[in-house]
C-alpha positions in Angstrom: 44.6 82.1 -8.3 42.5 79.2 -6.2 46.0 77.5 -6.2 47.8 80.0 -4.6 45.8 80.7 -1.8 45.3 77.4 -0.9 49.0 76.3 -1.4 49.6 79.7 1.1 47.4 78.3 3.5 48.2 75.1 3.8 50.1 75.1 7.3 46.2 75.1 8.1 45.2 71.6 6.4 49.1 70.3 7.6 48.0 71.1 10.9 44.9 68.7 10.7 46.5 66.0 8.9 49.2 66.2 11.8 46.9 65.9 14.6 45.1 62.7 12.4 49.4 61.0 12.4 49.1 60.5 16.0 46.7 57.9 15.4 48.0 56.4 12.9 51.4 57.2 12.0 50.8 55.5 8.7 48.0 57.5 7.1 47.9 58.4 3.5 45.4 59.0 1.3 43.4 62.0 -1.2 40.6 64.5 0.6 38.8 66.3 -1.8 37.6 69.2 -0.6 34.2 70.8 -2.6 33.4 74.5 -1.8 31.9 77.7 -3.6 33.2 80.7 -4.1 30.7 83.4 -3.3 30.1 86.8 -5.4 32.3 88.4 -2.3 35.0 86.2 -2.4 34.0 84.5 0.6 33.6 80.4 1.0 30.5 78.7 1.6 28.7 75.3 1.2 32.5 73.4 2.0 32.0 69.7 2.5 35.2 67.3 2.2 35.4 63.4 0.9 37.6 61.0 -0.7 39.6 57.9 0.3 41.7 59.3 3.4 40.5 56.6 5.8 39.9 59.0 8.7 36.6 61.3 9.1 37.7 63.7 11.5 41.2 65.1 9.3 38.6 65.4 6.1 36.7 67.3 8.4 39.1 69.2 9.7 40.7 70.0 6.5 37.3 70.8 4.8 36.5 73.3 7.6 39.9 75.2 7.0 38.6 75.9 3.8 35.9 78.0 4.9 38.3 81.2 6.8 39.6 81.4 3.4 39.2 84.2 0.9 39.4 84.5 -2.5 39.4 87.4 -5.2 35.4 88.4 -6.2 35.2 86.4 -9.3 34.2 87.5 -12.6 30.8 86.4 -13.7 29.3 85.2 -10.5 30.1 82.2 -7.8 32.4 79.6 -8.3 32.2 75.9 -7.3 35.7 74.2 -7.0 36.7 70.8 -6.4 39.9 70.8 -4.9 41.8 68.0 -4.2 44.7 67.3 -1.3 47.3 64.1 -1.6 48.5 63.5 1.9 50.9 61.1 2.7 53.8 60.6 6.1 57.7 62.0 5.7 
């Protein structure tokens, strides 16, 4: 289900990584985005790191995550690590 939605939504995180390939036409790398899940469905605590060498797209990417929403779970909050490959062409 977390799949899904993300993979729906990710015109958002193209977006950022877009915006980060007018800098540098050649950047490539993972952001791993860490968020929970709330009772509600709703995200909170998002932060973003891994080895994409520029702050502002795992930023950027990281904040998408929190206008997304998600099914209540079953059994209380979720914490998921999610992780993005992004690379140019």
């Amino acid at each position: 289900v977390i799949q899904r939605i993300v993979r729906a939504n990710f015109g958002r995180f193209r977006a950022c990584y877009e915006s980060g390939l007018r800098n540098n036409p050649n950047l490539q790398g993972r952001v791993v985005v860490r968020f929970v899940i709330g009772r509600d469905g709703r995200v909170s605590n998002v932060g973003g790191g891994g080895d994409l060498p520029d702050a502002g797209v795992t930023s950027c990417i990281a904040r998408s995550f929190s206008a997304l929403s998600f099914p209540r779970p079953e059994g209380g909050i979720v914490t998921v690590s999610y992780p993005i490959m992004v690379s140019p062409g």
